[in-house]
TILO-819163 format. One record per residue: residue in one letter; x, y, z of N, C-alpha, C, O in turn. Coordinates in steps of 0.1 Angstrom, whole numbers, plus 2048, in hexadecimal, padded with zeros to 3 digits. Example, Ala and Ser with C-alpha at 12.3 -4.5 7.8 and 13.67 -1.06 7.14 Angstrom:
<pts>
a8847C784E87B7D384E8847DF84E88E7DF855;s8807EA8478897F584788180084F88680B850;
</pts>
This chain:
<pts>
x8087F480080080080080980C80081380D807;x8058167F780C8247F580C82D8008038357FF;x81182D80880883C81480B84D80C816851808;x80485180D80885E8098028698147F6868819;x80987381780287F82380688981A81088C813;x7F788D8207F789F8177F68A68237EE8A182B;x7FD8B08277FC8BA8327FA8C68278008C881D;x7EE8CC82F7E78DB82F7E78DF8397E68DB844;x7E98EE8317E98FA8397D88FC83E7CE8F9837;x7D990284D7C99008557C190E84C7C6918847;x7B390B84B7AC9128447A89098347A78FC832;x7A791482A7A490F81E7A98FF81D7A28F581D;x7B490281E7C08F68167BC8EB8207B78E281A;x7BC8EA8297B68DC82F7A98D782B7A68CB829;x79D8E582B78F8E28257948DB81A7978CF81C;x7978E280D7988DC80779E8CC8007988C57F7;x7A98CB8067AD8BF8057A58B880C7A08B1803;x79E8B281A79A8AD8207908A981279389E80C;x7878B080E7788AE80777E8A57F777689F7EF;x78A8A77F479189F7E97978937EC79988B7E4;x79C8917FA7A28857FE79E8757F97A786D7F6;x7938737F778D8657F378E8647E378F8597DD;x78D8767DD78D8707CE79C86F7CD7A28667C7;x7A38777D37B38767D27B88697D37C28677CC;x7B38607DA7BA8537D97B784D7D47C08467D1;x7AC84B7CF7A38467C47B28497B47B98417AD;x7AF8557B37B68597A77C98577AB7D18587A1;x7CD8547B57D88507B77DB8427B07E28407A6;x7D583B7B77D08287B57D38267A77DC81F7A3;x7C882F7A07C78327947D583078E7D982478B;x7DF83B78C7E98427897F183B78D7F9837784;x7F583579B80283079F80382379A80E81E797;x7F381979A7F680B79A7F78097A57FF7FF7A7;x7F280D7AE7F78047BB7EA80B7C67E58167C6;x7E78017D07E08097DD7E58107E67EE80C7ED;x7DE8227E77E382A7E87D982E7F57CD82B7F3;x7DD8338017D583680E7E084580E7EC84780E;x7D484E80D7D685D80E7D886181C7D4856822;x7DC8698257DB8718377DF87C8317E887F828;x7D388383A7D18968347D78968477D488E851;x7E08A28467E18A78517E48B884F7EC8BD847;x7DD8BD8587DA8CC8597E98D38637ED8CD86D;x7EC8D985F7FB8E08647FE8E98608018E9854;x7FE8F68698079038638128FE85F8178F7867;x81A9018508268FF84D82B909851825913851;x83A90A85583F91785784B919850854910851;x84D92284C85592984686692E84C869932858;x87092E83F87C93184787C942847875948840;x88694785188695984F88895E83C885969836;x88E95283689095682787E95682087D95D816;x87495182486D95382186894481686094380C;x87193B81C86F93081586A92281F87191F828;x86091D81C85B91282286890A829874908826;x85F90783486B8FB8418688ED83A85F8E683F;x8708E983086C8DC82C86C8D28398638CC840;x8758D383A87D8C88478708C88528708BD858;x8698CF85585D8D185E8528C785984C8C0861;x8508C88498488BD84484C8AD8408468A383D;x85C8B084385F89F84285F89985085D88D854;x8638A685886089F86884F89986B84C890873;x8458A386283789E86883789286583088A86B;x84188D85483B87E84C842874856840868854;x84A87786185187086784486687384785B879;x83C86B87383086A88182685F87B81C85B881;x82B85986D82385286782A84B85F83484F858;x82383C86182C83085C82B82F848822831840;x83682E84883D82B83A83483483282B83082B;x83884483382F84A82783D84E81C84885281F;x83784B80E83D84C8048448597FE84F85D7FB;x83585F7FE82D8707F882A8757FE81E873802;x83187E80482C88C80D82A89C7FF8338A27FA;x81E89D7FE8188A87F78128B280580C8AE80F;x8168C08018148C880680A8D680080D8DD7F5;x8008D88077F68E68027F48EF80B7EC8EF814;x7FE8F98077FB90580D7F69118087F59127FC;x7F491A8107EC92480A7F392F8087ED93A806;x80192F80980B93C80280E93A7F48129307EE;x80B9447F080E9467E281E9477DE82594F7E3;x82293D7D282E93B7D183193D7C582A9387BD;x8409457BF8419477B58519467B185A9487BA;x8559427A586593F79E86494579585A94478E;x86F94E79187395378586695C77E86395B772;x85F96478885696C78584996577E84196B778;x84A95A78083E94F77D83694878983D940790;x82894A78D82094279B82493679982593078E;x8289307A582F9227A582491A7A982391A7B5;x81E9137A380F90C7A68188FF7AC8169007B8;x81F8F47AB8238F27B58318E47B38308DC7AB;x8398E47BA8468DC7BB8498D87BE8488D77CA;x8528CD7B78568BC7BB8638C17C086B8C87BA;x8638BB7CF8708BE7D18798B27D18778A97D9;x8818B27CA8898A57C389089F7D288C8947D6;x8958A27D68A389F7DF89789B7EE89A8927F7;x88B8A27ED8898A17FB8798977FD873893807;x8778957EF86988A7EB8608927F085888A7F6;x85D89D7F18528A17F58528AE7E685C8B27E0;x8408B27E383B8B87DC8328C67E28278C37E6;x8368D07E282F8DB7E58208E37DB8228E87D0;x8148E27E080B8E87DA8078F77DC8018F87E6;x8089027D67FC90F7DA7F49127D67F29177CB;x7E990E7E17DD9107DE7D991A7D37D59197C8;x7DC9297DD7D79347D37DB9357C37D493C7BC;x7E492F7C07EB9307B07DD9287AB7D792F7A2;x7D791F7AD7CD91A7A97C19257A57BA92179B;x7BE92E7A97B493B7AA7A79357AF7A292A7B3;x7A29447AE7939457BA78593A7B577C9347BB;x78B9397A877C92F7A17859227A577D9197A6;x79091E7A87939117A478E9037AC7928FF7B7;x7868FD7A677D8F37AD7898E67B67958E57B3;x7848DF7BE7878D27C07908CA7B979A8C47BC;x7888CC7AC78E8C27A179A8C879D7A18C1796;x79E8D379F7AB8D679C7B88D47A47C38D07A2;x7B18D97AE7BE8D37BB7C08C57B97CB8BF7BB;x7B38BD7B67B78B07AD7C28AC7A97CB8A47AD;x7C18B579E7C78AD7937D68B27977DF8AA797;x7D88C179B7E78C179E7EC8B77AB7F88B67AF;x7E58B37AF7EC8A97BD7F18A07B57FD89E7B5;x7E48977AC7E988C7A47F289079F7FB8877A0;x7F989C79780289E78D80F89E79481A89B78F;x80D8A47A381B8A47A781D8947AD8298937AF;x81888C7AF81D87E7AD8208747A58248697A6;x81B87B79A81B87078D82C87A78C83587278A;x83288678C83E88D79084A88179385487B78E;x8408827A084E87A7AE84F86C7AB8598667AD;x8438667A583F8557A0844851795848845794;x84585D78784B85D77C83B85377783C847776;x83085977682785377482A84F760832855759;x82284375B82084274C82185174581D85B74B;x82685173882585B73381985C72A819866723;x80E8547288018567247F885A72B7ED85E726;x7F985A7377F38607417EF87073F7E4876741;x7FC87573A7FB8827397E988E7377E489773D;x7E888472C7DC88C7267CE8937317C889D731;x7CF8887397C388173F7C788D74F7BF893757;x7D488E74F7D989375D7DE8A27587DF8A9762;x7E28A974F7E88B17477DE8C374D7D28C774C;x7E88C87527E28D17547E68DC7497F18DD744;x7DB8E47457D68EB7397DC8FD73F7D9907737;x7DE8FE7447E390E74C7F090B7567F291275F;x7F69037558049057598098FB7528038F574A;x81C8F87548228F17508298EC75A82B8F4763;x8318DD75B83A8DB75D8488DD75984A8DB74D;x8528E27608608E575B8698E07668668DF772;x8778DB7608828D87668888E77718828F2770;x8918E47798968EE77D8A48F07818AD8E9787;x8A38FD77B8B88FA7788C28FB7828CE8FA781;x8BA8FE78E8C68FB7968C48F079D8CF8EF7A2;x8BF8E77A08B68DA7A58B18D379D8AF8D7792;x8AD8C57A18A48BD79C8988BE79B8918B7793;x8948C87A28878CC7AC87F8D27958828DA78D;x8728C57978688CA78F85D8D979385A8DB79F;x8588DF78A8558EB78D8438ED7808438EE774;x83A8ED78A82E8F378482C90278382B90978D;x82D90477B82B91877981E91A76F81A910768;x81992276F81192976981493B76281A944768;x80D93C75780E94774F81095175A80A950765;x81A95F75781F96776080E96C75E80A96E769;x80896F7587FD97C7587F097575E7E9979767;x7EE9677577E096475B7E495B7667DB95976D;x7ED9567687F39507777F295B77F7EA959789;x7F896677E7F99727887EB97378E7E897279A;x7E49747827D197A7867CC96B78E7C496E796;x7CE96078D7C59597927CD95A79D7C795B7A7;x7DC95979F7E09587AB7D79637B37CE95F7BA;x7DA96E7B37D497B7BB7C69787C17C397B7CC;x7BC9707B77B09707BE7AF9647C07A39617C3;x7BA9587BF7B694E7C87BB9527D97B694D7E3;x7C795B7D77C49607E57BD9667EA7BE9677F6;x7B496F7E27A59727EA79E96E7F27989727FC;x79E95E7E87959587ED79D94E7FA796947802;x7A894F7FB7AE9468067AC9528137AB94E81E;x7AB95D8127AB96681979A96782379896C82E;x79095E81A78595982277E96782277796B82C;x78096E81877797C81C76B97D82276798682A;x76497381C75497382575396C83674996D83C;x75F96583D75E96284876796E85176896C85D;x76E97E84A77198484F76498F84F76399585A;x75C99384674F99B84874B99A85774A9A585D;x74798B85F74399086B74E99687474A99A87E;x75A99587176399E8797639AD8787699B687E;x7589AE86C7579BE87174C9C48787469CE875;x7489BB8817389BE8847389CD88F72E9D1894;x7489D48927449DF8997499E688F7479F2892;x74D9E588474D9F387473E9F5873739A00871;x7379E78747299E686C7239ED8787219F9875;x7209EB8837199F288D71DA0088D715A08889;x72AA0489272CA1488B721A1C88071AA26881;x723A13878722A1A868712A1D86C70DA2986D;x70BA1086F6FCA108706F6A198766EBA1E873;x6FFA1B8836F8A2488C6FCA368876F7A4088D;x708A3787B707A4587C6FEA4586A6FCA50864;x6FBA3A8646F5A3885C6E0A3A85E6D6A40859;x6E3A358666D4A3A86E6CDA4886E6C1A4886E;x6D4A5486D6D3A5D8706CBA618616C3A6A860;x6CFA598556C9A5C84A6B7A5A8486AFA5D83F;x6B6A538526AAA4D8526A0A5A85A695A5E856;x6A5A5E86269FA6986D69FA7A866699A8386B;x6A7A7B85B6ADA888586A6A8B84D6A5A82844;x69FA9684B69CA9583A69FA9F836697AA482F;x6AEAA88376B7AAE82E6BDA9E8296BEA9C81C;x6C1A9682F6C9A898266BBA8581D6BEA86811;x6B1A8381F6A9A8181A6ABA8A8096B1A867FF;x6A3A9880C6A9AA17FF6B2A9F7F76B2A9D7EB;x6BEAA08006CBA9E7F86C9A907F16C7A927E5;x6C8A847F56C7A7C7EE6BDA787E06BFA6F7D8;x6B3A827E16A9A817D56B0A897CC6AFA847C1;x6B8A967CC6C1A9C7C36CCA9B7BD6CFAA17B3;x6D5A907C36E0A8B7C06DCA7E7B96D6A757BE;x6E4A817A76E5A7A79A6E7A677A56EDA647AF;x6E0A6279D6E5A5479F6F8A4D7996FEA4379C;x6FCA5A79170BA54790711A5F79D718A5B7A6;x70EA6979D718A6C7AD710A677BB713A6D7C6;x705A5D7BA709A577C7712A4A7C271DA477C5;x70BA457BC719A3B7B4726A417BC72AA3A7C5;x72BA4D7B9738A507BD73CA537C7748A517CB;x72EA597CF730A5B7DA72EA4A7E0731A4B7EC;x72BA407DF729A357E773DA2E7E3744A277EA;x73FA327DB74FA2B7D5756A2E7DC75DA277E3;x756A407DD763A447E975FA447F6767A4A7FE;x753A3F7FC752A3A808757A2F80A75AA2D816;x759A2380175DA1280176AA14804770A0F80D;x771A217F777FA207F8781A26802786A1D809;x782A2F808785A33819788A2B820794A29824;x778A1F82477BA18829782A0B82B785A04834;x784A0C81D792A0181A79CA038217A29FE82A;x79DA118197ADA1881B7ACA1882C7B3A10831;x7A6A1F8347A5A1E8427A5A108497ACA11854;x79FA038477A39F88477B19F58487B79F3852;x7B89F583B7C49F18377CE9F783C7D89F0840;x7D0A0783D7DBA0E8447D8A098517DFA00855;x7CAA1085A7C8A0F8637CD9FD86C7D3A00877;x7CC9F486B7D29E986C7E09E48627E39D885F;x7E79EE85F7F39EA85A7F29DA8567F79D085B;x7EC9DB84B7E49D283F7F19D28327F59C982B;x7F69DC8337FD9DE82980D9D98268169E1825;x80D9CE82481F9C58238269D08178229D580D;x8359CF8208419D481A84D9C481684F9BA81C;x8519CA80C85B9BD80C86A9C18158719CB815;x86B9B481A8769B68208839B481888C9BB81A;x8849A980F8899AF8058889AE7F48809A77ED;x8929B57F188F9BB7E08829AF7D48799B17CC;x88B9A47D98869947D58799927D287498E7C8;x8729967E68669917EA85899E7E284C99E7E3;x8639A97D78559B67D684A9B17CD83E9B27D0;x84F9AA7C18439A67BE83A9997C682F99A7C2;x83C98F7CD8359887D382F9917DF82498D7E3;x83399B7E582F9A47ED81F9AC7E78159AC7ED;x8219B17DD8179B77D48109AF7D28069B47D2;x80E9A27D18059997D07FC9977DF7F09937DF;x8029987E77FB9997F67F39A27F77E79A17FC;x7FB9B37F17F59BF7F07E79BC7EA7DC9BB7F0;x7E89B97DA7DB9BA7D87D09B07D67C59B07D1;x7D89A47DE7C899C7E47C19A07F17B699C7F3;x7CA9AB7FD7C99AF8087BE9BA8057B49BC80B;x7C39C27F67BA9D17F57AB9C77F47A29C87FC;x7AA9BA7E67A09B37E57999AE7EF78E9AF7EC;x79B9A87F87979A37FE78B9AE80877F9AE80A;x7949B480D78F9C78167869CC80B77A9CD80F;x7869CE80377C9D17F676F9CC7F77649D27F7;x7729BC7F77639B37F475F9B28057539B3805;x7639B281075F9B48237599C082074E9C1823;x75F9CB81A7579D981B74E9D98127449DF815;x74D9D58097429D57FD7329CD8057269D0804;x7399C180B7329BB8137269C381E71A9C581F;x7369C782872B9CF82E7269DF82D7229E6836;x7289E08217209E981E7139EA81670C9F4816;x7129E080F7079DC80B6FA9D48176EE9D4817;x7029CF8206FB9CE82A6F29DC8316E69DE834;x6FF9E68346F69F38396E99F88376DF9FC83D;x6F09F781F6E49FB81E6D59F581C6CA9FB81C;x6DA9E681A6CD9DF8216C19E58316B59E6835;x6D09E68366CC9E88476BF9F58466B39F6849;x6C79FC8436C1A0C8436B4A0E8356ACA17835;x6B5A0582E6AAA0582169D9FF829692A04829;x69F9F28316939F08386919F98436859FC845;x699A0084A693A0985568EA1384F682A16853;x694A1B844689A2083B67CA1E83B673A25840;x679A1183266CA0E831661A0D83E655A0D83F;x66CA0A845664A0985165DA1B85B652A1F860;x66BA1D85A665A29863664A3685C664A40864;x665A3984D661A42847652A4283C650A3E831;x649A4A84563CA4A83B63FA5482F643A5F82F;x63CA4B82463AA50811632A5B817636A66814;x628A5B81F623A6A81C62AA7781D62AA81816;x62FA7482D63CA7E831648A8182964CA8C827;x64CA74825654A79817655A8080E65FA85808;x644A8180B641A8780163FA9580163FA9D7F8;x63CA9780C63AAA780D64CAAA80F654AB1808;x64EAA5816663AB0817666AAA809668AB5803;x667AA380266AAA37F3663AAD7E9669AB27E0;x657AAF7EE64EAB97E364CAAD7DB643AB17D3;x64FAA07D9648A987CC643A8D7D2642A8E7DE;x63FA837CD638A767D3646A6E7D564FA717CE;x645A677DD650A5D7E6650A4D7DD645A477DA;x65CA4A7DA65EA417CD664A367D466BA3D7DC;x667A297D6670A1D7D767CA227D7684A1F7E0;x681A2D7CC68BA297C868DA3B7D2697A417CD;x68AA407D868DA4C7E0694A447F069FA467F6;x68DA3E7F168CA3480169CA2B7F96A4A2B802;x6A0A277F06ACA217EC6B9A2C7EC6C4A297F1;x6B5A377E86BCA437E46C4A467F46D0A477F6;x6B9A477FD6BBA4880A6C5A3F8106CFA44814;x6C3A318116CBA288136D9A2A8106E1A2D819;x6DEA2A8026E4A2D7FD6F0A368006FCA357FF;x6E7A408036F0A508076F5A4C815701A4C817;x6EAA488216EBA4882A6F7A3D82E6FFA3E837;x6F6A33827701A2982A710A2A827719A2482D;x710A3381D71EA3F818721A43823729A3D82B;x719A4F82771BA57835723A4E84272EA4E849;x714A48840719A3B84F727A3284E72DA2F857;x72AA3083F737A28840746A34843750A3284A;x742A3D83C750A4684174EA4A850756A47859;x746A4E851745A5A861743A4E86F744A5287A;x740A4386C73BA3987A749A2C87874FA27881;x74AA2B86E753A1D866765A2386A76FA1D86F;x764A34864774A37865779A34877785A3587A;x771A3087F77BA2E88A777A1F89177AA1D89C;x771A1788B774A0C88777E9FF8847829FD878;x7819F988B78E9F18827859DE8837789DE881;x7899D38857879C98877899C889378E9D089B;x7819BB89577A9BA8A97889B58AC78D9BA8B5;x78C9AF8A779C9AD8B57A89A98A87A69A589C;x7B69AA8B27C29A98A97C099D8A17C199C895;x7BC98E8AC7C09868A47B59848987B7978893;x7AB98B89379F98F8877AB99287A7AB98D86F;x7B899F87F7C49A38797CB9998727CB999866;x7D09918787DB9898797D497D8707DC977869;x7C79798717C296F8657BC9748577B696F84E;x7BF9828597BB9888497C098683E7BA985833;x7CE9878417D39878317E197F8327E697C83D;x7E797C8277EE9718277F997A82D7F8979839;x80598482980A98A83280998B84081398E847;x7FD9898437FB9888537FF97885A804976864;x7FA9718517F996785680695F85480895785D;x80F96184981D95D84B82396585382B95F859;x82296E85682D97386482A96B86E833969876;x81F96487181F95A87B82495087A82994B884;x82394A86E83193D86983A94186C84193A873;x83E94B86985094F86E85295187D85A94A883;x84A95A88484995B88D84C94B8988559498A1;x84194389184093889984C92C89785092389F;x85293188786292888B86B93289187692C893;x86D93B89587794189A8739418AA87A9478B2;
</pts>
């Protein structure tokens, strides 16, 4: 029997591998010719101060378990060689194979993390060469590597780049950080409220063009991005020259990520405040401080404006409910704690 252990990184990369485990061995069996028993184990990998994975950490985990062959590893840092996303690597010398997640991007199903697992052991196995077709991934390639033995999956510098960035969006869990802003959203609401009680906001809002609240609702999101991001020193520097573009890649899944939490809850607000509207403003009263009859889309208008207001003026002193909400946001955050924790 084959043993093979996949260690993931906790979060996505363990969900996900866990929920592929049975087809994984299944398609191992397949591929190797032989019976194959998969062990998923969940583990911060950590990282050296160079910014390069602790191999030796993941051959010590294969040590805790009898006769494993294939140690494949999925983590959730984005990796890259020679200005190409390094989707992921056979490391010749040390029989273990490295995966990242995010190089895969934000749509990439199940079946993809699939098929690169399979690929990196048909790698290390020297699987049939007719195999290929069937296992052959269509957006990256395999290549030799010239200073090593070490095989190398890369993908196109531009559309690698792009899916890289928003598969770490989506590693970044944006919608399980939304409820960490539940005192931005209470701020915002309660100075957002005030739109509901006021009818100069009222006025104003029946006169103002539907493209400048458009505008005005844009540079209230961006504030509060921007106030987010500085304000919690969100914002990674490279330490050095090497790391700038992999750095920029943190940068703008970090801006992404803060983008879609605030988009979030701000469309929340204006839900919030569109039903208090309907609720506690009578169309008839409306209608007289308007001078015209009171429309669906006046009581929207309202919302709208008022949730603008409420996101700058109640939101700007705001941050996330506690550090460690910080510290699991964005991948920069969360590798300083790999380093951290081998040093």
């Amino acid at each position: 029997m084959l043993s093979v252990l996949v260690v993931a990184d906790p979060g996505q990369p363990s969900r996900r591998v866990s929920r592929i485990r049975t087809r994984l061995e299944a398609e191992l069996e397949r591929v190797l010719t032989a019976p194959v028993a998969v062990r998923v184990r969940t583990e911060l990998i950590r990282i050296d101060p160079d910014d390069t994975l602790d191999v030796s950490d993941v051959k010590r985990l294969s040590t805790e378990y009898e006769d494993v062959e294939i140690v494949m590893v999925v983590t959730e840092i984005p990796r890259h060689r020679g200005g190409r996303p390094l989707v992921a690597e056979v490391l010749a010398s040390d029989d273990v194979a490295v995966v990242s997640l995010p190089t895969l991007g934000a749509g990439a199903t199940n079946g993809r993390l699939l098929r690169v697992l399979v690929s990196c052991a048909r790698q290390m196995r020297a699987a049939p060469a007719e195999d290929e077709a069937r296992h052959g991934i269509a957006w990256a390639r395999w290549r030799g590597c010239a200073e090593n033995a070490n095989r190398l999956l890369q993908a196109h510098r531009l559309t690698g780049g792009a899916r890289t960035v928003f598969g770490m969006v989506l590693a970044n869990d944006p919608w399980r950080i939304v409820p960490k802003l539940s005192s931005a959203l209470a701020a915002a609401a309660a100075a957002g409220a005030f739109g509901v009680f006021y009818n100069s906001i009222w006025q104003m809002s029946a006169v103002l063009s539907p493209l400048r609240l458009a505008v005005i609702s844009g540079l209230a999101i961006i504030v509060i991005v921007g106030w987010l991001l500085i304000g919690n020193r969100l914002w990674d520097r490279p330490r050095y020259a090497s790391l700038t573009e992999v750095i920029l890649l943190y940068n703008l899944s970090t801006v992404l990520t803060l983008l879609l939490c605030v988009l979030a809850l701000y469309a929340s607000l204006v839900v919030i405040i569109l039903l208090s509207g309907l609720i506690v403003i009578d169309p008839d009263f409306m209608s007289s401080v308007l001078g015209s009859e009171a429309r669906f889309s006046n009581y929207v208008d309202i919302a709208v404006l008022s949730a603008s207001l409420g996101t700058v003026a109640g939101a700007l002193g705001s941050s996330f409910d506690s550090d460690a909400d910080i510290r699991m946001l964005t991948h920069g955050q969360r590798e300083r704690q790999r380093v951290n924790t081998a040093e």
